[in-house]
C-alpha positions in Angstrom: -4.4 -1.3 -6.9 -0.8 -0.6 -5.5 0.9 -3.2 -3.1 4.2 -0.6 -2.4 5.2 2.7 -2.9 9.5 1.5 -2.3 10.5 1.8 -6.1 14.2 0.4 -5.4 15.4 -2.1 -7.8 14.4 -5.1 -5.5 11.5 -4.2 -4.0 10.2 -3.7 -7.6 10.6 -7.4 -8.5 8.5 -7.9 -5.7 5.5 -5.6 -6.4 2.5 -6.4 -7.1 -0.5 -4.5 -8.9 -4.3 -5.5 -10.2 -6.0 -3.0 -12.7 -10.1 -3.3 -12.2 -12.7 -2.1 -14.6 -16.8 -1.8 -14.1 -19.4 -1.3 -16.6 -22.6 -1.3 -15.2 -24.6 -2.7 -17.7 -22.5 -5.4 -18.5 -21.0 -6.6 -14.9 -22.5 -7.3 -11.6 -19.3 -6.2 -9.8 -15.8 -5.0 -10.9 -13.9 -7.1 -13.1 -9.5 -8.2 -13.1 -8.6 -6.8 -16.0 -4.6 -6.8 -15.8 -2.2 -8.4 -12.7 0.8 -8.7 -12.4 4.6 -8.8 -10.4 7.9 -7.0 -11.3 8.1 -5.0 -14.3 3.9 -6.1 -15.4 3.1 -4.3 -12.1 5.5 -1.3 -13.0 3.6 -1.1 -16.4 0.0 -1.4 -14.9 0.9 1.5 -12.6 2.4 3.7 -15.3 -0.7 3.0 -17.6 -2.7 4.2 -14.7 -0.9 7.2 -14.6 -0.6 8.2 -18.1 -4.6 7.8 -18.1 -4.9 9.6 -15.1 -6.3 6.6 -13.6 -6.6 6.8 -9.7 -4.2 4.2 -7.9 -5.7 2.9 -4.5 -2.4 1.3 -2.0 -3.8 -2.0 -0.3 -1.3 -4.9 0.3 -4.3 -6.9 1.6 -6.5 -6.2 -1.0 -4.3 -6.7 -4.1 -2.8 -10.0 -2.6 -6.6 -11.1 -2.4 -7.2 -10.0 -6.2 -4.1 -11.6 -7.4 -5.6 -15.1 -6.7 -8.4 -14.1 -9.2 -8.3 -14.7 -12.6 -8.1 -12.3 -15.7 -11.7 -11.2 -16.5 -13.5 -12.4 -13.5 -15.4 -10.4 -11.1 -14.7 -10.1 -8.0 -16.7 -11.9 -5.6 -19.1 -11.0 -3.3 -16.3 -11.4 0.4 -14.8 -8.8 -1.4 -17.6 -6.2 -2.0 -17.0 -3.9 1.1 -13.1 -3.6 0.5 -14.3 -2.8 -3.5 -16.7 -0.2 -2.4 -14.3 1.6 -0.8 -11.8 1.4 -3.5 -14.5 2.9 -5.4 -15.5 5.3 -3.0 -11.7 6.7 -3.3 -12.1 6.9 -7.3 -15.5 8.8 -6.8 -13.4 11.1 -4.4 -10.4 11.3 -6.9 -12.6 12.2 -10.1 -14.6 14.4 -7.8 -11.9 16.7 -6.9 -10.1 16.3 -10.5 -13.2 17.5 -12.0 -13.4 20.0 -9.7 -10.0 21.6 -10.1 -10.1 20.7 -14.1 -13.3 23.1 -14.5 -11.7 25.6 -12.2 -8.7 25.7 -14.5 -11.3 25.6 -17.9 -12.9 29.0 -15.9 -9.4 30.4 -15.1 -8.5 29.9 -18.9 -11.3 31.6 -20.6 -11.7 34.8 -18.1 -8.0 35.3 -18.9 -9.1 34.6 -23.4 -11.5 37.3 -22.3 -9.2 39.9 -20.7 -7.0 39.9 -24.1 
């Protein structure tokens, strides 16, 4: 979760960012697993990133999840803005799987042109 998408020097001192995880058979709902301001924010995001984790902007939401500890779940007021955070990941890995075995396709008709 993203509060800004303003990466100027002062706005990132002021950003904000909450990383989430669910397992199913261990949690009854989503889990803070990182949070942070500044330069912990910066690194939550890039960690996203370099895992091709899908980042979901909501000032609201991540102000709410900030107030949370680390390794709590997130409680039940919170459940319909989760579900659609999670509805946007479904979406994301949807359509990155979908592209991913389009290129996998691509990449073996061209093996089997050579």
């Amino acid at each position: 979760m993203d509060e800004r998408e303003d990466f100027t020097p002062t706005n990132i001192a002021q950003r904000k960012a909450v990383a989430l995880k669910y397992e199913a058979e261990r949690d009854n709902a989503p889990r803070v697993i990182a949070k942070g301001r500044g330069h912990v924010a910066e690194h939550i995001l890039e960690t996203a990133q370099k895992n091709a984790v899908p980042v979901y902007k909501d000032k609201t939401l991540v102000n709410m999840l900030m107030a949370l500890e680390i390794d709590r779940e997130v409680p039940p007021e919170l459940y319909k803005a989760i579900a659609e955070v999670m509805a946007y990941v479904y979406k994301m890995d949807k359509s990155h799987g979908q592209a991913e075995t389009a290129r996998r396709i691509a990449a073996q008709r061209r093996r089997s042109l050579f």
